[in-house]
TORTILO-572772 format. One line per field, with one value per residue (C-alpha): residue number from 1; x, y, z. Coordinates in nm, 2 decimals. Layout:
REM TORTILO-572772
voza = [NUM / ...]
X = [X / ...]
Y = [Y / ...]
Z = [Z / ...]
***
This chain:
REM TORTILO-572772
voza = [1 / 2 / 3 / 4 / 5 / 6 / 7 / 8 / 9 / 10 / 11 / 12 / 13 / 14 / 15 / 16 / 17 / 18 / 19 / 20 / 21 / 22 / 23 / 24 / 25 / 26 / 27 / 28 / 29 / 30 / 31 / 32 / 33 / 34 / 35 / 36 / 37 / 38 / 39 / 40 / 41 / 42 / 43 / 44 / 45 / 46 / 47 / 48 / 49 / 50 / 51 / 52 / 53 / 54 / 55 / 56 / 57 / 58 / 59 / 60 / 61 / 62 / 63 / 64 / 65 / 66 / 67 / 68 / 69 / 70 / 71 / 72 / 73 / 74 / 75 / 76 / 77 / 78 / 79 / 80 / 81 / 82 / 83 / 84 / 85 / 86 / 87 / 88 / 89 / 90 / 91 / 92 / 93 / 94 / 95 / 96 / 97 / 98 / 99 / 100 / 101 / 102 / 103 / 104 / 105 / 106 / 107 / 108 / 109 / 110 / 111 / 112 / 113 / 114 / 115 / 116 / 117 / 118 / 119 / 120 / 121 / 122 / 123 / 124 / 125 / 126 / 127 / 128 / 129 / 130 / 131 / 132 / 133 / 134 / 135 / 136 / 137 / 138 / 139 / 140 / 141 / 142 / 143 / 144 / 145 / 146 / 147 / 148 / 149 / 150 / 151 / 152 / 153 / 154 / 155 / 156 / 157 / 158 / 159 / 160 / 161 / 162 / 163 / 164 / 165 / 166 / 167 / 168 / 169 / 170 / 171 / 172 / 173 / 174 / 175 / 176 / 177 / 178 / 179 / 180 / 181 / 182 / 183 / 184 / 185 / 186 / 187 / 188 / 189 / 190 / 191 / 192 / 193 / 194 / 195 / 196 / 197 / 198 / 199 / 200 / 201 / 202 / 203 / 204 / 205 / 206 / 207 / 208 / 209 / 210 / 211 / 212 / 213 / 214 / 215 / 216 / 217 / 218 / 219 / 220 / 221 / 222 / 223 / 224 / 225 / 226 / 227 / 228 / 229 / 230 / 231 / 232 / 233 / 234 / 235 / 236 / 237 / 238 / 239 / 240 / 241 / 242 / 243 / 244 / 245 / 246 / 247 / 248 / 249 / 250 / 251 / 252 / 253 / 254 / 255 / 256 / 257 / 258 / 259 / 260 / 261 / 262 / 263 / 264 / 265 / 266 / 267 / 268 / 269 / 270 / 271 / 272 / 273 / 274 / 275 / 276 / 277 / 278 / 279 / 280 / 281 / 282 / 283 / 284 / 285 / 286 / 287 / 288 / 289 / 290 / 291 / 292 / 293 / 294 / 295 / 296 / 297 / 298 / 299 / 300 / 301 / 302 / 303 / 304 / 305 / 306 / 307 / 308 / 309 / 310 / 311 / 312 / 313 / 314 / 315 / 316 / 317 / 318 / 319 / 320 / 321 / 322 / 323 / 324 / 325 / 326 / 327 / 328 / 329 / 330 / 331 / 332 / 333 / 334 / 335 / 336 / 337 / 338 / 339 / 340 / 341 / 342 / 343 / 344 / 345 / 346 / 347 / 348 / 349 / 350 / 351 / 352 / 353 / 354 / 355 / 356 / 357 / 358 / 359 / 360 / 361 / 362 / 363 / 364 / 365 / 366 / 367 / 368 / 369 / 370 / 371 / 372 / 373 / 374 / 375 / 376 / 377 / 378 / 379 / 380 / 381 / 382 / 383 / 384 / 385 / 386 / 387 / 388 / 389 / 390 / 391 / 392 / 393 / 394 / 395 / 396 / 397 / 398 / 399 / 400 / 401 / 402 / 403 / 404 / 405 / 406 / 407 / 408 / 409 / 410 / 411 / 412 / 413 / 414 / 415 / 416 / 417 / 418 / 419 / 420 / 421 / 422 / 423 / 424 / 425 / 426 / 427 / 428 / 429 / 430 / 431 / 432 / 433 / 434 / 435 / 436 / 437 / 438 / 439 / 440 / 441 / 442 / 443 / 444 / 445 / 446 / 447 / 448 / 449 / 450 / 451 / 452 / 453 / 454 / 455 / 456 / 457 / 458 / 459 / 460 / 461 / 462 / 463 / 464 / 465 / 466 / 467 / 468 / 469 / 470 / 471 / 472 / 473 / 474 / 475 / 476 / 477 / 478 / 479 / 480 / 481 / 482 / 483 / 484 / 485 / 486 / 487 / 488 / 489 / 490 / 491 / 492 / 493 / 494 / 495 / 496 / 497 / 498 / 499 / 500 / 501 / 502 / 503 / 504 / 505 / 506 / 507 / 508 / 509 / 510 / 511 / 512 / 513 / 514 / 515 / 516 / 517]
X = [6.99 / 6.98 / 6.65 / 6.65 / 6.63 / 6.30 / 6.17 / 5.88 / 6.00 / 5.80 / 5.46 / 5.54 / 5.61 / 5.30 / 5.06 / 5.22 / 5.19 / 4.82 / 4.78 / 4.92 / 4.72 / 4.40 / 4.55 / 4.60 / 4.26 / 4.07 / 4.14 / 4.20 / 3.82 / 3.67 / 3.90 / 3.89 / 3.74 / 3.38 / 3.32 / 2.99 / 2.87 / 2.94 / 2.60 / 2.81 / 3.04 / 3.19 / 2.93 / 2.67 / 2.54 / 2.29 / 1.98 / 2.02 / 2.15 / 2.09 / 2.34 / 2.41 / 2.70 / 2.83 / 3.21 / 3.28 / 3.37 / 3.01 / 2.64 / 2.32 / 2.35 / 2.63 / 2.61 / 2.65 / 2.57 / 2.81 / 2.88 / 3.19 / 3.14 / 3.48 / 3.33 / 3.00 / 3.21 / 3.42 / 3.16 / 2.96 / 3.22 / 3.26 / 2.93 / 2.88 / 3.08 / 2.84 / 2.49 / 2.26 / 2.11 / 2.15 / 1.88 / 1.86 / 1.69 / 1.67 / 1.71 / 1.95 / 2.27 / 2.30 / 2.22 / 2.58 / 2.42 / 2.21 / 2.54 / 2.77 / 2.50 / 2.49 / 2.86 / 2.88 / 2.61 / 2.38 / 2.03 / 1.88 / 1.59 / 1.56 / 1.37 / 1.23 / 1.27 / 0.93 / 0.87 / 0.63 / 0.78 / 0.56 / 0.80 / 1.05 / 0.86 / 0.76 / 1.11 / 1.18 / 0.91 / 0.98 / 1.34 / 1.19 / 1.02 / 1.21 / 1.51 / 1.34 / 1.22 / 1.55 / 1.71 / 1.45 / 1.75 / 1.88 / 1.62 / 1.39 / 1.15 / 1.07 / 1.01 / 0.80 / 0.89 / 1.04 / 0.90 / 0.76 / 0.38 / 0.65 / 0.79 / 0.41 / 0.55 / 0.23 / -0.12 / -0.21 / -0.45 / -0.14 / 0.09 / -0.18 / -0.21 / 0.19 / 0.22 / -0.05 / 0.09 / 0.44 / 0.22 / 0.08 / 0.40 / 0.63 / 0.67 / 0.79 / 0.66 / 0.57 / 0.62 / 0.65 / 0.86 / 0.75 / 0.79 / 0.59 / 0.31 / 0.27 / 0.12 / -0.10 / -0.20 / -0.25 / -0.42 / -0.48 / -0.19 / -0.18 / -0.41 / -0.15 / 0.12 / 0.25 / 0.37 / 0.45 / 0.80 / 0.83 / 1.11 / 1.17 / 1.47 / 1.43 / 1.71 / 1.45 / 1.13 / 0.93 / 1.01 / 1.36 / 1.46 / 1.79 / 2.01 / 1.86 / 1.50 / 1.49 / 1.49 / 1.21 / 1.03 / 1.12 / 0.95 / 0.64 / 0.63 / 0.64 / 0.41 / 0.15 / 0.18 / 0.24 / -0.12 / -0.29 / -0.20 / -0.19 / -0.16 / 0.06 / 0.44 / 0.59 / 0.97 / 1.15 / 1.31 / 1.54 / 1.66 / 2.01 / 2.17 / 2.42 / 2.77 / 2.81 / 2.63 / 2.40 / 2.20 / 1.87 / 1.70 / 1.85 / 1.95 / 2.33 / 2.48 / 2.82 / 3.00 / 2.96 / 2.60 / 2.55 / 2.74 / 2.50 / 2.17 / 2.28 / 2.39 / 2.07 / 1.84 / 1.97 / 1.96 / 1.62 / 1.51 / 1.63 / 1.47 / 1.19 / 1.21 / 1.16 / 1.26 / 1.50 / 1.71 / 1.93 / 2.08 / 2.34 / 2.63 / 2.85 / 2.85 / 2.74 / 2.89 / 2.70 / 2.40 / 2.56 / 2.46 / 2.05 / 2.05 / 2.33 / 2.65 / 2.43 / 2.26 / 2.69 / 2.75 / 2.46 / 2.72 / 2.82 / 3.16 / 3.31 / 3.31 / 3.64 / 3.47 / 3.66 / 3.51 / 3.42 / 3.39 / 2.98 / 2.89 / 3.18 / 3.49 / 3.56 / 3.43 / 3.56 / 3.40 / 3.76 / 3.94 / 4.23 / 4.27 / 4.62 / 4.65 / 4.44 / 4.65 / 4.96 / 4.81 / 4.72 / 5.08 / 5.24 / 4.93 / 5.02 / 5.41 / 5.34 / 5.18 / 5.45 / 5.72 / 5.51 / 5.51 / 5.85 / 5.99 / 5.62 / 5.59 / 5.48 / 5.41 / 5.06 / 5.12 / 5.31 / 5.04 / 4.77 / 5.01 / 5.03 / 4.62 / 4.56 / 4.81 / 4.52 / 4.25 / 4.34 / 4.47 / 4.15 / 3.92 / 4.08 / 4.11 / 3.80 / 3.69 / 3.89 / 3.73 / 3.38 / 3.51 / 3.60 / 3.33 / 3.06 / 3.20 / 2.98 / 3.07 / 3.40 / 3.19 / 3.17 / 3.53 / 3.63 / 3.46 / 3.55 / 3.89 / 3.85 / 3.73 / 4.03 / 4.25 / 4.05 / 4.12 / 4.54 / 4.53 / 4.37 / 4.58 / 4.87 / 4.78 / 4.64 / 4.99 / 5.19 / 4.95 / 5.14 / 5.49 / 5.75 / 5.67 / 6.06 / 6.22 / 5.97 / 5.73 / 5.66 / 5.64 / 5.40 / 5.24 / 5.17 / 5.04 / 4.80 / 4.70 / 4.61 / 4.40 / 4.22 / 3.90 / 3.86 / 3.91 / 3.63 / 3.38 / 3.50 / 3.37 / 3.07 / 3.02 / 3.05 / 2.86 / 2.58 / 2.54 / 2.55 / 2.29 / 2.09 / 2.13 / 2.04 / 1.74 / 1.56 / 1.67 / 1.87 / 1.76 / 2.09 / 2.36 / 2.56 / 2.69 / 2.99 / 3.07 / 3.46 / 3.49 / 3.40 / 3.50 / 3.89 / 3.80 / 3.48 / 3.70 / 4.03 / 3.85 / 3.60 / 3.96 / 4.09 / 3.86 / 4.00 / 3.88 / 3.62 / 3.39 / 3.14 / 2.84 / 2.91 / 2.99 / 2.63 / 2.49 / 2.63 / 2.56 / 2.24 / 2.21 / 2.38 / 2.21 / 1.83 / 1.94 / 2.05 / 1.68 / 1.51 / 1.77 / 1.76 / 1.36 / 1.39 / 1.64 / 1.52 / 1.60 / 1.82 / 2.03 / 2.36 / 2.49 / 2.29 / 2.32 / 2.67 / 2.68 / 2.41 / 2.69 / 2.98 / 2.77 / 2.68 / 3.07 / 3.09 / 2.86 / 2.99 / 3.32 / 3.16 / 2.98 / 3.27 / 3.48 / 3.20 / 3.20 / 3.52 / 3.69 / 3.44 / 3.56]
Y = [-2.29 / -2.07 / -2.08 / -1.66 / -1.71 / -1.93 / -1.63 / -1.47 / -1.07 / -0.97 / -1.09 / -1.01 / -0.59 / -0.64 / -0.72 / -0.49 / -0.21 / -0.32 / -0.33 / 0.01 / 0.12 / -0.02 / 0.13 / 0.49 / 0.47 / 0.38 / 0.60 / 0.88 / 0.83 / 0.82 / 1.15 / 1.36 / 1.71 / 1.81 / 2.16 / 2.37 / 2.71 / 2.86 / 2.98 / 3.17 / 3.46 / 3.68 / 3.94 / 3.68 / 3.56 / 3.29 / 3.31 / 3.06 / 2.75 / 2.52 / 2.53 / 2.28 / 2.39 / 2.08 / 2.00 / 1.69 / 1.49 / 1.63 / 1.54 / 1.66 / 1.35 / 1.40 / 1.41 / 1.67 / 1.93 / 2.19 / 2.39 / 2.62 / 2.96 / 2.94 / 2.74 / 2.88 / 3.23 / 3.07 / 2.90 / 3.22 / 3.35 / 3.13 / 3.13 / 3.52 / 3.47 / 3.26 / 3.32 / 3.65 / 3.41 / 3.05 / 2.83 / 2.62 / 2.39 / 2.40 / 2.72 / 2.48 / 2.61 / 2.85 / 3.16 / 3.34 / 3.30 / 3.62 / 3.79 / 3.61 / 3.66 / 4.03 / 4.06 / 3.88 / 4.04 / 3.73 / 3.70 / 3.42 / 3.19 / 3.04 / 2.72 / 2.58 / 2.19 / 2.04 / 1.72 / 1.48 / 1.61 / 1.89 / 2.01 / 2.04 / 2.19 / 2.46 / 2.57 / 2.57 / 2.77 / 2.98 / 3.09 / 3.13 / 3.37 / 3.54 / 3.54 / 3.65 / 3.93 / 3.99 / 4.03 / 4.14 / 4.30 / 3.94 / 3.75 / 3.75 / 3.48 / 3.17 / 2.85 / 2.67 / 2.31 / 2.06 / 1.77 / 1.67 / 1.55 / 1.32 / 1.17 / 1.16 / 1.35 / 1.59 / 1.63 / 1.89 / 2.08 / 2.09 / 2.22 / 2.48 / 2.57 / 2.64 / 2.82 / 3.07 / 3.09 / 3.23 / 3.45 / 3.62 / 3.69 / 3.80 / 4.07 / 3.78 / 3.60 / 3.31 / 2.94 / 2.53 / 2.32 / 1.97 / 1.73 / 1.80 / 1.56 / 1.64 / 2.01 / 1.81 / 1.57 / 1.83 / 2.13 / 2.25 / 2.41 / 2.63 / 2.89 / 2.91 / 3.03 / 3.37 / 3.12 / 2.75 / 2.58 / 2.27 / 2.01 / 1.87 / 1.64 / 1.44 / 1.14 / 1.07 / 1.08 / 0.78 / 0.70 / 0.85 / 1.09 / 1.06 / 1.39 / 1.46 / 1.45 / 1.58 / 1.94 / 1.90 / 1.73 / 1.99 / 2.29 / 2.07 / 2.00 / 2.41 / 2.50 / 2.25 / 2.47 / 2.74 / 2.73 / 2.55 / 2.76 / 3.13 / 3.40 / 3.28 / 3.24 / 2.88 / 2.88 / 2.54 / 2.50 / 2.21 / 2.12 / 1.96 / 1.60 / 1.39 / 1.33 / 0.99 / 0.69 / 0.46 / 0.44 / 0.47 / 0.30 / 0.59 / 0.82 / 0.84 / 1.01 / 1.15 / 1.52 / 1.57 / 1.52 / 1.72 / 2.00 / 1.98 / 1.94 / 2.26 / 2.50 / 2.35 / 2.43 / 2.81 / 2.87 / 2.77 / 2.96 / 3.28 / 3.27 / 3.21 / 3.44 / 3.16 / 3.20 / 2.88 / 2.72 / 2.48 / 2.20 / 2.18 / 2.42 / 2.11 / 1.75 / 1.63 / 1.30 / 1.20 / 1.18 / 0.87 / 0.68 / 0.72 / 0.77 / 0.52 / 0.70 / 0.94 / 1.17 / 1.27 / 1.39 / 1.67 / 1.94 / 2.24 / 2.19 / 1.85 / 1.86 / 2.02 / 2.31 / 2.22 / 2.41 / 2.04 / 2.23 / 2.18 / 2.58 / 2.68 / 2.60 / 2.26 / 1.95 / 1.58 / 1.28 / 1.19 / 1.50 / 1.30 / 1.04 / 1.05 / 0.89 / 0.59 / 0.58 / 0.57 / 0.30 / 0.09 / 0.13 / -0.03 / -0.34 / -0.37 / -0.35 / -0.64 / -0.85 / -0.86 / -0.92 / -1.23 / -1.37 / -1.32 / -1.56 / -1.68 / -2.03 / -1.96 / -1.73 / -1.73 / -1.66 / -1.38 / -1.24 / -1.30 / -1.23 / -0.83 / -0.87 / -1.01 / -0.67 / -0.45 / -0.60 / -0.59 / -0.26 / -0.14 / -0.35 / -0.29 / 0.06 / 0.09 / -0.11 / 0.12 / 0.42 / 0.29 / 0.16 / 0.56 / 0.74 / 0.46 / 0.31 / 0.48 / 0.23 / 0.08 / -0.25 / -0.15 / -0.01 / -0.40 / -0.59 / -0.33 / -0.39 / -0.82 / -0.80 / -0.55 / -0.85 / -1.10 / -0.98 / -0.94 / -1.29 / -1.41 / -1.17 / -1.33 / -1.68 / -1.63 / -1.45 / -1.72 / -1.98 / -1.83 / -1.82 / -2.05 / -2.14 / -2.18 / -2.11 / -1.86 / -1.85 / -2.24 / -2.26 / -1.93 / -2.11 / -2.41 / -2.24 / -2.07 / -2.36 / -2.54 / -2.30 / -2.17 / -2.33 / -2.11 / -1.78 / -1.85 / -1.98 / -1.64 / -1.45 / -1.65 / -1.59 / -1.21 / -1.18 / -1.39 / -1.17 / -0.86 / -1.01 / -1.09 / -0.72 / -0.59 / -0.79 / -0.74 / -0.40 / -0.21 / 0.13 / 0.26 / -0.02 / 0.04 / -0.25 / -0.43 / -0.52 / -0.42 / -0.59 / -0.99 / -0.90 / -1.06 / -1.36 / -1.47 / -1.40 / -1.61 / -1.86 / -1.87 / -1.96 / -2.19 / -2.44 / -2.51 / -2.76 / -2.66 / -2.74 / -2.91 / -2.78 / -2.44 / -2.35 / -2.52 / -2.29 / -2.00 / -2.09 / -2.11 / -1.77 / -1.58 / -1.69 / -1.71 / -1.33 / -1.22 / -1.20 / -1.03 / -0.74 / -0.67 / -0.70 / -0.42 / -0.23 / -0.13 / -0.28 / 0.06 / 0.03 / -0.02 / -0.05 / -0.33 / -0.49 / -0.47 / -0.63 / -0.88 / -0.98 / -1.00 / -1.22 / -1.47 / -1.48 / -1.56 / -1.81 / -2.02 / -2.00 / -2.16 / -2.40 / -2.53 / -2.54 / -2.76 / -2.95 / -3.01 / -3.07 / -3.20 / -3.23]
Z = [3.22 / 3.55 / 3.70 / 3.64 / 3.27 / 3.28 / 3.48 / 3.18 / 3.23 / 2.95 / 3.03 / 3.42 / 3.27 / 3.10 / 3.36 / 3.64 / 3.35 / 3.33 / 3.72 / 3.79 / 3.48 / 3.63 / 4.03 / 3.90 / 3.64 / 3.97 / 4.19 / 3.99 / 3.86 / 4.22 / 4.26 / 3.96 / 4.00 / 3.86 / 3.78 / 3.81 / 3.80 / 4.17 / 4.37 / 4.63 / 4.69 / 4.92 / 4.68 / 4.67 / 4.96 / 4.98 / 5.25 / 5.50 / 5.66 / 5.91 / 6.23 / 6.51 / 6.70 / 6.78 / 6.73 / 6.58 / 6.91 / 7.08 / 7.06 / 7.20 / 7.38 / 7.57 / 7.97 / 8.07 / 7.78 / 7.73 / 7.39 / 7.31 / 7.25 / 7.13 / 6.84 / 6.79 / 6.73 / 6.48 / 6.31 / 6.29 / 6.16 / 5.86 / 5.78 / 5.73 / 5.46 / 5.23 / 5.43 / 5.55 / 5.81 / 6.02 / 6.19 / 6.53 / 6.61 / 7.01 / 7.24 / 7.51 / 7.57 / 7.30 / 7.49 / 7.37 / 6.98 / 6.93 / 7.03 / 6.82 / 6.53 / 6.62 / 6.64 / 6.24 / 6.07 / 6.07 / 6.12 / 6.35 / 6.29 / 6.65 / 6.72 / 7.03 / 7.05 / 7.08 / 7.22 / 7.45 / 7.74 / 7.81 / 8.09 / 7.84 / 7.58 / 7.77 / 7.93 / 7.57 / 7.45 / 7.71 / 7.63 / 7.25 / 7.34 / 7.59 / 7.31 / 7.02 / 7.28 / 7.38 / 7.03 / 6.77 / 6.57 / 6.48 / 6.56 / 6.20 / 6.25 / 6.55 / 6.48 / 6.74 / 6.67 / 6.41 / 6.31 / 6.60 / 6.42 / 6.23 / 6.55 / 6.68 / 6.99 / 7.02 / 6.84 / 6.55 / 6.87 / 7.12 / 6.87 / 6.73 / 7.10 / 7.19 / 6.84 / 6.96 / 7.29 / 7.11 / 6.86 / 7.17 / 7.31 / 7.02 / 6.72 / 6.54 / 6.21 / 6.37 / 6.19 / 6.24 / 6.04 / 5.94 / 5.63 / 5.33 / 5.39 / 5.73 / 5.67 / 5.44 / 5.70 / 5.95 / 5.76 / 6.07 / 6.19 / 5.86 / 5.99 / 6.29 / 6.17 / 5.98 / 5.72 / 5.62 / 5.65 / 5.46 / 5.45 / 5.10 / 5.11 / 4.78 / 4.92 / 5.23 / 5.01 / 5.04 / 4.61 / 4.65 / 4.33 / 4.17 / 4.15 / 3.79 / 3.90 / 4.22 / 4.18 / 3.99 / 4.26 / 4.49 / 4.21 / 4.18 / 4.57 / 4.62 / 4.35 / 4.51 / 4.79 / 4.71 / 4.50 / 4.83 / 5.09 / 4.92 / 5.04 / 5.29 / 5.20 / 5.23 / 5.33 / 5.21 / 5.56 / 5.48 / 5.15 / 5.06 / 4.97 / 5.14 / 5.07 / 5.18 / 5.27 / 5.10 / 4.80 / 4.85 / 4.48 / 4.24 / 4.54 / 4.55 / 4.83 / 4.67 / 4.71 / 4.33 / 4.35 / 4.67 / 4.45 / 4.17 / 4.37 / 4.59 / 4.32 / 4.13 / 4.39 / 4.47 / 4.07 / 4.08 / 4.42 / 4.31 / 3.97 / 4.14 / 4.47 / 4.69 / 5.04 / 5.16 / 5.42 / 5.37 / 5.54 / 5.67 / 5.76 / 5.87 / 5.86 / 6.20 / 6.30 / 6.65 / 6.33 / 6.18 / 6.53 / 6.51 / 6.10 / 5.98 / 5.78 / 5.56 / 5.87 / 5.93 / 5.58 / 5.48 / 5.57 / 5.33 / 5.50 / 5.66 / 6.06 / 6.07 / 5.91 / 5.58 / 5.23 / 5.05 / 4.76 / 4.74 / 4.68 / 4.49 / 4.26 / 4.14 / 4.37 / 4.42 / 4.57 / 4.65 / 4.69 / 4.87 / 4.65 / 4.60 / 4.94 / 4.91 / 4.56 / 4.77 / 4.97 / 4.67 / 4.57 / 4.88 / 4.86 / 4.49 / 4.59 / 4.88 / 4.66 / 4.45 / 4.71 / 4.87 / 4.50 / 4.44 / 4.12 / 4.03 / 3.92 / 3.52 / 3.23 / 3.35 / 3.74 / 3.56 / 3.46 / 3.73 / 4.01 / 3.92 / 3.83 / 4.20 / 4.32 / 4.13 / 4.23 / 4.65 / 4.60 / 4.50 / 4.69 / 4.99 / 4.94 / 4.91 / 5.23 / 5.39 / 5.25 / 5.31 / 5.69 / 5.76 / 5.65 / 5.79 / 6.09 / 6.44 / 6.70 / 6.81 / 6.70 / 6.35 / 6.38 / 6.47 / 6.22 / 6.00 / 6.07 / 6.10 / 5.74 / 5.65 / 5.84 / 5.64 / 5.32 / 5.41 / 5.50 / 5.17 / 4.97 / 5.11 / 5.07 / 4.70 / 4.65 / 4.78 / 4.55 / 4.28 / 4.44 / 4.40 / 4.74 / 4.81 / 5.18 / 5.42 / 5.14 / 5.15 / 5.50 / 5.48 / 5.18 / 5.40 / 5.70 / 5.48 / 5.27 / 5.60 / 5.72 / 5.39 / 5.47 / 5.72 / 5.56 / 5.31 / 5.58 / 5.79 / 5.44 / 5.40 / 5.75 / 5.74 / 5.40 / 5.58 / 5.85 / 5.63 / 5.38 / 5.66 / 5.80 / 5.41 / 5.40 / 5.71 / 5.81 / 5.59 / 5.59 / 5.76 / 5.64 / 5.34 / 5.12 / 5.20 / 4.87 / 4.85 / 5.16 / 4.98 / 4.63 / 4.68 / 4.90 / 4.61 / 4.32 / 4.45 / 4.59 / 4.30 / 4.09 / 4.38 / 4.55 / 4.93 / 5.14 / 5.36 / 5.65 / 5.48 / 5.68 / 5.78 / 5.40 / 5.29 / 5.56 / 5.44 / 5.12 / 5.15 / 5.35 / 5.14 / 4.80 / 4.96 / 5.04 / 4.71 / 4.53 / 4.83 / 4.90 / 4.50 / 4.54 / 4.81 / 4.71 / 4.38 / 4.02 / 3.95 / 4.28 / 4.11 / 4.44 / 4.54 / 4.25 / 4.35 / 4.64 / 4.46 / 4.26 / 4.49 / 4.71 / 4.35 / 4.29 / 4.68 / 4.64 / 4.33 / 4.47 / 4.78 / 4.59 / 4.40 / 4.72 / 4.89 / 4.57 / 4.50 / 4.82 / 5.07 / 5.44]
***
């Protein structure tokens, strides 16, 4: 009988049915469009949002420090056509902006940068008030400061003082903008200023709120002061929720809920005729450097100034799905080709299986590389483990193969040096266990990144180094309980990446067992 006829066709159909099935059902999920009551209009403006007027390849840091009025215009621009008003945050280099407000019907809350440079401090002060002089047809209201008691970069009595200093000199309602808990630390800067601004971000809280509960943490966090501090008015001077990044216990950063927390909170201002700002008007990306991937992604629009969808119309954690779909194709189409004529009914079947499962997987590593990556470090383990997983696809793949002509000698260069890829996993998911143990604030879970190496090699013992893989072992087990412990019980993201590193473990464990070096 020729050798084509032994080859199962049906149960092969099947199971790349099921994996395209499992491809499209994927991605499509992560994609798919949410809709929600719109907040704004070109007939419905909202009142105000924070602006930094940095493009996306610029940061405050930069040496030396030079904005584009080109930009500022056309972010002004843009803006008028959802808010009456924008805030800053420092008075250097954006001399041009009263204009540029002027010239697009915006109003201006200016703030001077306040920090333990007192030389600073007061070159900034000084252009507040000189601005707000200046311009007291944009400029609505000063802020003299922002979070600077929460950096513990001046005292409640220097601050008091500089705020007085501006009240002397301007026509101005006269604020500072801190944290919640830091106007109740310091009641003392209260009877400063004309009224309070308070920054209520529920993702940053020190018991994060999920999406469902956090707007009404934000309603009793304002009714607490608004009752306290009556008659003066409290502005909620930074509100919003990130886009990407982390989960922080039952905060998820994602577009959807950014939509839903935004056009939440407005509903819920306006009912109540609370005065607001939010942030941000665009994802900043030089953020992602001091604050890990979620301080880049609290923008109403991406840093290319792109609508993502968070104010109005239908919105999508995904929105361009269809291309990481496309690139799951051409994985599940490789992994095909490297099996060729598989060896047996069931290789039939797991072969297309092991197709969906990388084209996933390493979509999403991919996914999660892009919008976390800061550093042209992160960008290279990001792409070793990328590397990682193409070499393990490939050799699981070829495992199933009939391992005739190239694919035997591929087979056997692989087999040789399997070992190696799973102590190069064990290796990375040591290092990021130990990174999500002992500082992981800012680090996102890496879980996409290990879930094809446990899983294959959790099938298919290799022959290993004998005590590098009990290290790692060890490592990344002893890590499991203590990230889960701080973490959160309801982080389904690190209980994730909890699992993924227990897969990664047995498959290590068997390996060590089975095949000792």
């Amino acid at each position: 009988m020729p050798a084509i006829a032994r080859f199962p066709v049906l149960p092969y159909l099947f199971a790349c049915l099921l994996g395209l099935f499992a491809i499209c059902g994927f991605w499509y999920g992560l994609g798919q469009p949410v809709l929600l009551p719109d907040v704004a209009s070109a007939s419905h403006k909202l009142q105000c949002a924070s602006y930094t007027p940095f493009d996306k390849d610029q940061s405050p840091f930069d040496q030396p420090f030079k904005l584009r009025p080109e930009r500022m215009d056309a972010d002004l621009a843009l803006l008028a056509t959802r808010f009456e008003c924008i805030r800053t945050y420092s008075m250097t280099g954006l001399e041009a902006l009263p204009d540029l407000a002027r010239k697009h019907g915006l109003k201006l809350m200016i703030g001077a940068w306040v920090n333990s440079n007192p030389v600073d401090t007061e070159k900034e002060v000084d252009l507040l008030i000189a601005s707000a002089n200046a311009n007291p047809d944009v400029v609505s209201s000063v802020i003299v400061g922002n979070e600077a008691l929460l950096r513990k970069e001046v005292t409640g009595p220097q601050l008091a003082k500089l705020i007085h200093k501006v009240k002397a000199n301007v026509k101005q309602p006269v604020t500072y903008a801190d944290v919640w808990e830091f106007w109740l630390k310091h009641p003392e800067i209260a009877p400063a200023v004309d009224f309070l601004t308070i920054h209520l971000l529920p993702y940053w809280e020190d018991d994060p709120s999920n999406i469902d509960a956090a707007l009404n943490h934000v309603a009793e966090v304002r009714q607490v002061f608004g009752n306290r501090f009556a008659p003066k008015d409290v502005m909620i001077g930074e509100t919003g929720w990130p886009s990407e990044g982390r989960q922080r216990e039952t905060a998820l950063p994602s577009r959807v809920n950014e939509a839903k927390f935004i056009r939440g909170f407005v509903a819920l201002a306006e009912h109540n005729g609370w005065h607001y700002n939010l942030i941000e008007a665009f994802d900043q990306p030089w953020k992602r450097a001091s604050e890990g991937a979620v301080g880049g992604y609290w923008g109403l629009f991406d840093a290319d100034r792109q609508d993502k969808g968070v104010l109005a119309g239908s919105v999508s954690n995904l929105p361009y799905w269809p291309v990481w779909l496309g690139v799951g194709g051409a994985i599940f189409l490789v992994t095909l080709l490297l099996g060729g004529r598989v060896r047996s009914t069931r290789a039939a079947l797991v072969l297309p299986l092991l197709g969906a499962l990388a084209a996933c997987s390493i979509g999403a590593w991919g996914e999660l590389a892009r919008v976390t990556s800061r550093f042209a470090g992160e960008w290279f383990w990001a792409a070793l483990l990328l590397g990682l997983n193409l070499l393990v696809l490939a050799h699981a793949a070829l495992t199933l193969s009939t391992r005739s002509g190239w694919r035997g000698c591929a087979f056997a260069a692989l087999e040789k040096r399997a070992g190696w890829l799973l102590t190069a996993a064990g290796f990375a998911a040591a290092v990021m266990m130990l990174e999500l143990v002992f500082d992981p604030r800012y680090r996102s879970f890496p879980s996409a990144a290990l879930v094809l190496p446990a899983l294959v090699y959790l099938c298919r013992p290799v022959r290993v180094p004998r005590r590098e893989i009990a290290l790692l072992t060890f490592i990344v087990g002893a890590g499991i309980a203590p990230q889960l412990y701080r973490e959160g019980l309801q982080n389904q993201q690190a209980w994730t990446w909890a699992l993924v590193s227990l897969l990664l473990v047995a498959a290590m464990w068997r390996s060590l067992r089975a095949r000792k070096a």
